[in-house]
C-alpha positions in Angstrom: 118.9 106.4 107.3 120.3 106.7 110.8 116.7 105.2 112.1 117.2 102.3 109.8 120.8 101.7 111.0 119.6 101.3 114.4 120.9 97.2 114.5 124.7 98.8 114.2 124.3 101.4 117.0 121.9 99.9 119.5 124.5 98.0 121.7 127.0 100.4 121.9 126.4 101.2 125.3 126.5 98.0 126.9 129.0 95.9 124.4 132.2 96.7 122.8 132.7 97.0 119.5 134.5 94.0 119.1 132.0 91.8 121.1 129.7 91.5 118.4 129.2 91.8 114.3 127.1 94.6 112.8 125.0 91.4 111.7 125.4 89.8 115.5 123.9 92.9 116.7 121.1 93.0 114.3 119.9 89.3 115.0 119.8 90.3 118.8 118.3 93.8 118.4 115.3 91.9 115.7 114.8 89.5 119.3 113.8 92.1 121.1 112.1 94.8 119.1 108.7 94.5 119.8 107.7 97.9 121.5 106.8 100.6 123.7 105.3 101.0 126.9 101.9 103.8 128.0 101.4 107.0 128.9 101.3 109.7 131.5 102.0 113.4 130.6 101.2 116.4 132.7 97.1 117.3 132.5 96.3 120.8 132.4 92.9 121.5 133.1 91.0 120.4 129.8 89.4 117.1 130.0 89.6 114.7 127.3 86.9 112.9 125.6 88.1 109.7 126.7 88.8 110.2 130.5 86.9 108.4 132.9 84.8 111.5 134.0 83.9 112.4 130.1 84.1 109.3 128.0 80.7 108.1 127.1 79.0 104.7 126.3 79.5 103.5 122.7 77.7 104.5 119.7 74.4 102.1 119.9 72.1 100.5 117.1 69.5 102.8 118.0 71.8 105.4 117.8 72.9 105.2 114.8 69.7 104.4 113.1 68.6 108.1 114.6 71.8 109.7 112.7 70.0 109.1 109.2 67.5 110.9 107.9 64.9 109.0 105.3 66.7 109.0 102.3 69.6 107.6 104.1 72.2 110.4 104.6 73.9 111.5 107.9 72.5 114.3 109.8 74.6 117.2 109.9 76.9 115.7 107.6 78.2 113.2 110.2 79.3 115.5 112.7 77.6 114.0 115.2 78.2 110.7 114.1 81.9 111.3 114.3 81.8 113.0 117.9 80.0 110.3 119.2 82.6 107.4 117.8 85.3 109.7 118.8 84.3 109.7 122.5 83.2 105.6 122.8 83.6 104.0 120.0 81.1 101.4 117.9 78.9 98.8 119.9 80.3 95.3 117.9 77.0 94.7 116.7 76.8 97.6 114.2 80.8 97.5 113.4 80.3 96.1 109.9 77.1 99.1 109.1 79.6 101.7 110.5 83.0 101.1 109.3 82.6 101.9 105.8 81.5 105.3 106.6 84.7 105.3 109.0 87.1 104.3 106.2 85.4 106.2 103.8 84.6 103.6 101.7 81.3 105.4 101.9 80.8 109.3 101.6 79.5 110.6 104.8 77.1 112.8 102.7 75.8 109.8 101.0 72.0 108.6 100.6 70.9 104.8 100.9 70.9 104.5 97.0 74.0 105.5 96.1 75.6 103.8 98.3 73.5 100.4 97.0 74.5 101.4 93.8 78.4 101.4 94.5 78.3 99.1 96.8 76.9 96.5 93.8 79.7 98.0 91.4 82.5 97.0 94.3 81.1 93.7 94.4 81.6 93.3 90.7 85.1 94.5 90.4 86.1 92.5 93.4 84.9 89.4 91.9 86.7 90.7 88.9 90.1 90.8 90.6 89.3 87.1 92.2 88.7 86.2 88.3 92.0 87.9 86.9 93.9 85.8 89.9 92.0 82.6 89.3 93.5 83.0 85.4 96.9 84.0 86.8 96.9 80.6 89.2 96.1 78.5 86.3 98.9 79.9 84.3 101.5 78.7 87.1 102.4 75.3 85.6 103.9 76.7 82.7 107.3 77.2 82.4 109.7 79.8 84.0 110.4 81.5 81.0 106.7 81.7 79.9 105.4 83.0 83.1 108.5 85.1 83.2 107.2 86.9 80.1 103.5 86.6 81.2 104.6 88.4 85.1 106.4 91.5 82.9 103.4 91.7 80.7 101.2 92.2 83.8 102.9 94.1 85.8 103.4 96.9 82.7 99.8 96.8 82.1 98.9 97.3 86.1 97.2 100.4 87.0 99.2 101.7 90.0 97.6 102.9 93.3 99.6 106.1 93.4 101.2 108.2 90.4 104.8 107.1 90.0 107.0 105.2 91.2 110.1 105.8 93.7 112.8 103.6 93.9 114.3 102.7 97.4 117.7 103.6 96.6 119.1 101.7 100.0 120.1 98.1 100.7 119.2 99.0 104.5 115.7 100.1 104.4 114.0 96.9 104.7 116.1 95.4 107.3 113.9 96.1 110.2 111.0 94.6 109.0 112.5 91.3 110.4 110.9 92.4 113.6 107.4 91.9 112.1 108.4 87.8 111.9 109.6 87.5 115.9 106.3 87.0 117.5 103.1 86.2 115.7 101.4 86.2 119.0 99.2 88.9 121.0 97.9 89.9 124.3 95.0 87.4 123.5 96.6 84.3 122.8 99.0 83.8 124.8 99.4 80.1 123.1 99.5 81.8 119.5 101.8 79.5 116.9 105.8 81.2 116.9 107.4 81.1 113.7 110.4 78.3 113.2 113.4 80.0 112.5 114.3 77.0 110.4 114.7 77.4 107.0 112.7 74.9 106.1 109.7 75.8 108.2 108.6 78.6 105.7 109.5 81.5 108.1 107.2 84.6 108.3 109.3 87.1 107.8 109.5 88.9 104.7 111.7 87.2 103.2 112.8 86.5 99.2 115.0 84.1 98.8 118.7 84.3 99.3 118.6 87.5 96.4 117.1 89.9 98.5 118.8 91.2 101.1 115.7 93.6 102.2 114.7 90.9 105.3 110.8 90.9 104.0 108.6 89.6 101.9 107.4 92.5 99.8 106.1 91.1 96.0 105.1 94.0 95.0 105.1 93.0 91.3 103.4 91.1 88.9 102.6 88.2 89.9 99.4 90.4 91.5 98.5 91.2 88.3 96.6 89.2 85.5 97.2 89.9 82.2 94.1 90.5 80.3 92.9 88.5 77.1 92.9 89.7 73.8 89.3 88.2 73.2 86.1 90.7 72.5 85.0 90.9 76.5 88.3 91.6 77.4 88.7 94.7 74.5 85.0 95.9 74.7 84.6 95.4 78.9 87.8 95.5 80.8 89.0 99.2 80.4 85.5 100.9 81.2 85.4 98.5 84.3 88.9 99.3 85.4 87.8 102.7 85.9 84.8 102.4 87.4 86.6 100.2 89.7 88.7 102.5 90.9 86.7 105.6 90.7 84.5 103.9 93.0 87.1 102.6 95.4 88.8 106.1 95.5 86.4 108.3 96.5 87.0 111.1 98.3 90.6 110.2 97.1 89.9 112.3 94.2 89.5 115.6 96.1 92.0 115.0 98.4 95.1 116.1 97.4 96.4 113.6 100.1 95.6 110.6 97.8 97.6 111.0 94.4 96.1 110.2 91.2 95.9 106.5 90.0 97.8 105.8 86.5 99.2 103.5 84.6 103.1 102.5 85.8 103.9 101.2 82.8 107.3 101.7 81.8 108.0 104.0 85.1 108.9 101.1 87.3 112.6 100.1 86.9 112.1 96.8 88.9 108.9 96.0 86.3 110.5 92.8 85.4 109.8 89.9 87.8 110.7 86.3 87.8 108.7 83.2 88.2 110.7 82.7 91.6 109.2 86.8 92.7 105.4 85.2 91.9 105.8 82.2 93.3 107.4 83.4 96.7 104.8 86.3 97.1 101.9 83.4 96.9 104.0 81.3 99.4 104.4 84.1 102.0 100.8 85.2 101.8 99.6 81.9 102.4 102.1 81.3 105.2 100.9 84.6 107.3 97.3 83.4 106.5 97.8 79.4 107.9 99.9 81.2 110.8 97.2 83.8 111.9 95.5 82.8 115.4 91.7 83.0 116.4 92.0 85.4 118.7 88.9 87.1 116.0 87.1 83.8 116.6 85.0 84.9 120.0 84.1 88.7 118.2 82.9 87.0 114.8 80.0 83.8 116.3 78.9 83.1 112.6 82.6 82.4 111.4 83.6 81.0 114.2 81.1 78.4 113.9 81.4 78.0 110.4 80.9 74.4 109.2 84.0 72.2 107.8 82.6 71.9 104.2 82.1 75.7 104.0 85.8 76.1 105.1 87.2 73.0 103.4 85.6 74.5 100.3 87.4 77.9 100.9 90.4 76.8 100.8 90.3 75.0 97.7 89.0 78.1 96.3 92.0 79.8 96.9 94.9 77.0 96.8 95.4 76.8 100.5 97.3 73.9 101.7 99.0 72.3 104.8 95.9 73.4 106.6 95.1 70.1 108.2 96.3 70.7 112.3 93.5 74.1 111.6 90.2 73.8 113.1 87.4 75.0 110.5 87.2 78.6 111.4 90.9 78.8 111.4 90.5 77.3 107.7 88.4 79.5 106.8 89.7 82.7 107.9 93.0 81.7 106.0 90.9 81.3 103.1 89.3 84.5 103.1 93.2 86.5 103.9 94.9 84.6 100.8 91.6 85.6 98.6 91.7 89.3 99.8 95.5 89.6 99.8 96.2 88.7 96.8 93.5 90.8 95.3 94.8 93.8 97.4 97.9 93.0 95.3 96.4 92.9 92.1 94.8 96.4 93.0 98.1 98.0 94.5 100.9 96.7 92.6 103.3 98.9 94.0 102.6 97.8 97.0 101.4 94.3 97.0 102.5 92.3 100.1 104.7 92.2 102.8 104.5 90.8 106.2 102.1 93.1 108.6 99.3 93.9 106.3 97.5 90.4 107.6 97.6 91.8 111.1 95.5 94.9 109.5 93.6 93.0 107.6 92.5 90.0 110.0 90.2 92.0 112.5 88.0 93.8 109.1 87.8 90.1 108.0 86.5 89.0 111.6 83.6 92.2 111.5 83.1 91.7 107.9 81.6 88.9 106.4 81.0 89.7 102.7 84.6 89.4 101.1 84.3 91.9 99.0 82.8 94.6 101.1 86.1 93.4 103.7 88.5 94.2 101.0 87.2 97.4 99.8 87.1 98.1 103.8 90.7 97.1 103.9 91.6 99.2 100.7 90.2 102.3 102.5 92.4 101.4 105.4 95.2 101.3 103.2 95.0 104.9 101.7 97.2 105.4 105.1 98.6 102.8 106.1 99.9 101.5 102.4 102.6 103.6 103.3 104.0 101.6 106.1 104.8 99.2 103.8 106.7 100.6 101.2 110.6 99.4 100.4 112.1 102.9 100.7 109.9 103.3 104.0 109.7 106.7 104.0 106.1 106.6 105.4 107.5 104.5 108.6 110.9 107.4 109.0 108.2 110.4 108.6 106.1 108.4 111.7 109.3 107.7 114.1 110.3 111.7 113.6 106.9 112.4 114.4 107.0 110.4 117.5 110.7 111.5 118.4 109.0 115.2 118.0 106.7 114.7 120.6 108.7 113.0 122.9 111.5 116.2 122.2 108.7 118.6 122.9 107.3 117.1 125.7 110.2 115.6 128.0 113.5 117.3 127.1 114.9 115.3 130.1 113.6 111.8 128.4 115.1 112.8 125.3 118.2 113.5 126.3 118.8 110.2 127.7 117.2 108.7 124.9 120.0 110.8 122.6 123.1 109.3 125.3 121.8 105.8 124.1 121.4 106.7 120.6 117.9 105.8 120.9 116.3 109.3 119.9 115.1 108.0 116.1 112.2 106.1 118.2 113.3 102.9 116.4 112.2 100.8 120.0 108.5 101.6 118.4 109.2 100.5 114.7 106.1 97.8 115.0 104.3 99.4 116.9 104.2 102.4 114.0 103.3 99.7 111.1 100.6 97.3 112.6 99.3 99.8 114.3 99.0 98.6 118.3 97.6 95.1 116.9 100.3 93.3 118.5 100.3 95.3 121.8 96.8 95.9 122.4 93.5 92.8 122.7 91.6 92.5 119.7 89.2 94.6 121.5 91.4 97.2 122.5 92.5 97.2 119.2 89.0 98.1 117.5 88.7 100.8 119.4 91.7 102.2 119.2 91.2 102.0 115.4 87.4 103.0 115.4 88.7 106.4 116.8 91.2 107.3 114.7 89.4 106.5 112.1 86.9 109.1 113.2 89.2 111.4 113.4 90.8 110.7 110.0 86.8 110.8 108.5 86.7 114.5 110.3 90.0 115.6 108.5 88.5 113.9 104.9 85.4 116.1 105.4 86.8 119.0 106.7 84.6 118.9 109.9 88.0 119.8 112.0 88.2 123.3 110.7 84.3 123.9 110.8 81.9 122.2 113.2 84.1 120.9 115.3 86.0 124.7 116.1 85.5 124.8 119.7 86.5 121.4 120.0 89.5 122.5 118.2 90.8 124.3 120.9 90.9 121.3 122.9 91.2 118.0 121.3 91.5 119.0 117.4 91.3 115.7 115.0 94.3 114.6 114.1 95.5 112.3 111.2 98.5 111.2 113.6 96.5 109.8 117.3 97.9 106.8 116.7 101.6 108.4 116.8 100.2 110.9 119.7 99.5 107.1 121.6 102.8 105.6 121.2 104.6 108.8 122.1 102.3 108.8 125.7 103.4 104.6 125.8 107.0 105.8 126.2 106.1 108.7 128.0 104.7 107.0 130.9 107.7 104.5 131.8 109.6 107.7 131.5 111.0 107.3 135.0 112.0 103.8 134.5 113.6 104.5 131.1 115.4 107.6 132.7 116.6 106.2 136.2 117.1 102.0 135.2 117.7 102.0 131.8 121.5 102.7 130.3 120.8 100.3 126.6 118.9 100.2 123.8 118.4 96.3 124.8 117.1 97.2 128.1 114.3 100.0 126.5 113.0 97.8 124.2 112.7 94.8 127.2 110.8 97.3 129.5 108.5 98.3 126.3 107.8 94.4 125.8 106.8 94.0 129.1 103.8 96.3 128.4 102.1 94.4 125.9 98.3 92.9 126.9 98.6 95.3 130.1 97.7 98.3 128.1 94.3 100.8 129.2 93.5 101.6 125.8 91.0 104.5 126.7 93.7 105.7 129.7 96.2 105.1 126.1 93.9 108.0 124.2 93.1 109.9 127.6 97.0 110.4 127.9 97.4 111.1 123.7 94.7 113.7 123.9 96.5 115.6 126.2 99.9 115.9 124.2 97.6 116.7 121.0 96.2 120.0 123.0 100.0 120.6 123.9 101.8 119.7 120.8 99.6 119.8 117.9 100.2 123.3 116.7 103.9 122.2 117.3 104.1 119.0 115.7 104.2 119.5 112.0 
């Protein structure tokens, strides 16, 4: 818990103790964490596969097309494939072809009919969670003690995305999540929309009501699921398409022991009982981070972004969107299509359901992906990893900051000691960094490829390729399902000597690390993370 006490801690160096409150110091610590800064670690004499000498041109249409063979399936399994994304990324034009077989969403073994065939079965259970939603909406004008009893019902009868459930056990844990709600801008839009901090302009952090002391908006309950009818289609239809929704989301999920069995949650959740105020507050947040979201996306995505006002008007009556009016139609639109994939991704991980940060995830597979429900299965596959981010006991996010604490330890015993004198050596400067993943730090380009690679290298660990094909490679740049914490470990890394020689508060670390965002090299980022995954990787457990 010491990471996630950080707000009481962090100005100890340059305030007295009686200067400020715990909760003084928390408000001005949540100003100022935003990030970390880049890389630059001692090169041996490997080269990675993303220096300037070695990194080669992105994985083209024609390309890709030669990776298949004429029943559909990947050459050599996808090694290739993988190797080539790994070192360049995805040309924007194929993005939407090749990131299901990224994600996994698709199995990299798979021919061109089977993946019709489950890519018509997704489309039919995501319209299926749409239509469980659309019945849940129409049920919100009862009462508070009817849809009290409705919420319970649903949530009870919700299949959870993992087996079990944990409880957080801490009133602390969420805390830091108010750092998500600072700055809803990026390195692209440097005229993105900040977030009031009046109560009465719907704030964007995750927040429920006064009775939740957590900081965030995190509905993970209920009011995601629908509870099913007790006509004929419901008992003859609903249970066999349940599970041949989610055996076909899953898949390699059910071979890797990674990915723990989906059950049932009923009666295993303590907090199973929700109010009418916990449904309608998770509805109100999601639509907030969807009206708030800018169109950095809109210049990557020409067909949305010239999407016509009925289209989008239309939208966002489909999904209950309001105070839309100051949008432009794209802007419309995309809201639209975050509320409508949101709350389904709710419906389908009920442990989980939202909290503030999984728009930023979602927003750039929405801007590449223009069928909805191939987007949310996309994002689904995305979430397998980065679900965990987002849980209330945030054990996922801890796991990540020791990780990048590790490196750092390992790498620059000098850096490390300085970060211990300022009681900075939980990492906690990078918290959002960890859960969104760069998106705030890095363009919307950068941020793509950033992703497509790890991804790769993720797809490489799914299908084993790391401890096979790829054993030379090994040696030198093995896949690893942490580049993204390798990356963020180099960001500190390389403003070691400023850190080290200018630095002397937690305040001042986080200020230089802010200062780095939209000035980022993202391939100089991985060049610099490669080489502390050939140095630390056997280390780094």
């Amino acid at each position: 818990m010491k990471a996630l006490r950080r707000s009481h801690t962090s100005n100890s160096s340059s305030s007295s103790p009686s200067s400020s409150s715990p909760t003084s110091s928390w408000i001005h610590l949540r100003s100022l964490l935003i990030v970390a800064s880049s890389p630059v670690p001692d090169r041996g004499t490997l080269k990675s596969p993303w220096s300037r000498r070695k990194r080669k041109r992105v994985l083209t249409r024609q390309q890709w097309y030669n990776f298949f063979t004429p029943d559909g399936k990947l050459r050599d399994g996808g090694v290739k494939f993988l190797k080539k994304v790994r070192s360049g990324g995805v040309d924007p034009s194929i993005r939407a072809e090749v990131w299901p077989f990224l994600l996994g969403a698709y199995d990299l073994n798979s021919s061109t009919a089977e993946r019709n065939a489950v890519r018509q079965q997704k489309r039919k259970d995501y319209e299926k969670l749409r239509r469980r939603h659309g019945r849940l909406l129409k049920l919100s004008n009862v009462g508070d003690k009817e849809l009290k009893e409705i919420v319970e019902v649903c949530y009870a009868e919700s299949p959870s995305f993992i087996e079990g459930h944990e409880s957080s056990g801490s009133e602390n844990v969420s805390s830091a999540r108010e750092s998500l709600s600072f700055d809803r801008g990026s390195p692209d839009d440097g005229n993105a929309e900040q977030p009031s901090h009046d109560e009465t302009s719907a704030p964007s952090s995750c927040h429920v009501e006064e009775e939740d002391k957590s900081g965030i908006t995190h509905v993970d309950d209920a009011s995601a699921v629908e509870m099913e009818s007790s006509d004929t289609e419901s008992s003859t239809e609903e249970e066999p398409e349940d599970q041949s929704m989610y055996s076909a989301a899953e898949g390699n999920m059910e071979t890797d022991p990674k990915y723990a069995k989906i059950t049932s949650i009923k009666g295993s959740n303590p907090n199973s009982s929700r109010t009418a105020e916990d449904f309608a507050t998770w509805q109100r947040i999601i639509r907030l981070d969807a009206i708030r979201a800018n169109a950095e996306w809109a210049i990557y995505s020409p067909a949305q972004a010239l999407i016509s006002e009925d289209k989008a008007l239309e939208a966002a009556v489909a999904v209950g969107l309001k105070d839309y009016d100051h949008l432009e139609p794209c802007r419309i639109y995309h809201a639209a299509r975050l509320v409508a994939i949101l709350e389904a991704y709710a419906l389908y991980d009920p442990e989980i359901g939202y909290c503030q940060g999984m728009s930023d995830l979602l927003s750039p597979i929405l801007a590449v992906m223009e069928e909805d429900h191939e987007a949310f299965w996309c994002f689904v596959s995305f979430m397998w990893k980065a679900r965990h981010n987002f849980r209330l006991d945030e054990v996922g996010i801890r796991r990540q900051l020791k990780t990048v604490s590790k490196i750092i330890k390992f790498k620059d015993s000098h850096l490390y000691r300085h970060l211990e004198k300022l009681q900075a050596e939980d990492c906690f400067f990078v918290y959002r960094m960890v859960v969104v993943m760069f998106r705030r730090e890095l363009t919307f380009e950068q941020t793509l490829c950033l992703w497509e690679v790890m991804w790769a290298d993720q797809a490489a660990i799914r299908a084993g390729i790391g401890k096979s094909a790829w054993r030379r490679i090994r040696l030198r740049a093995p896949p690893t399902d942490d580049l993204l914490l390798y990356a963020i470990a180099a960001c500190v890394l390389q403003r070691r000597k400023l850190i080290i020689e200018m630095h002397s508060s937690m305040d001042e670390i986080i200020k230089e690390c802010n200062n780095m965002a939209g000035q980022l090299d993202v391939w100089k980022l991985l060049d610099d993370a490669h080489d502390l995954v050939v140095t630390l990787h056997d280390k780094i457990k």
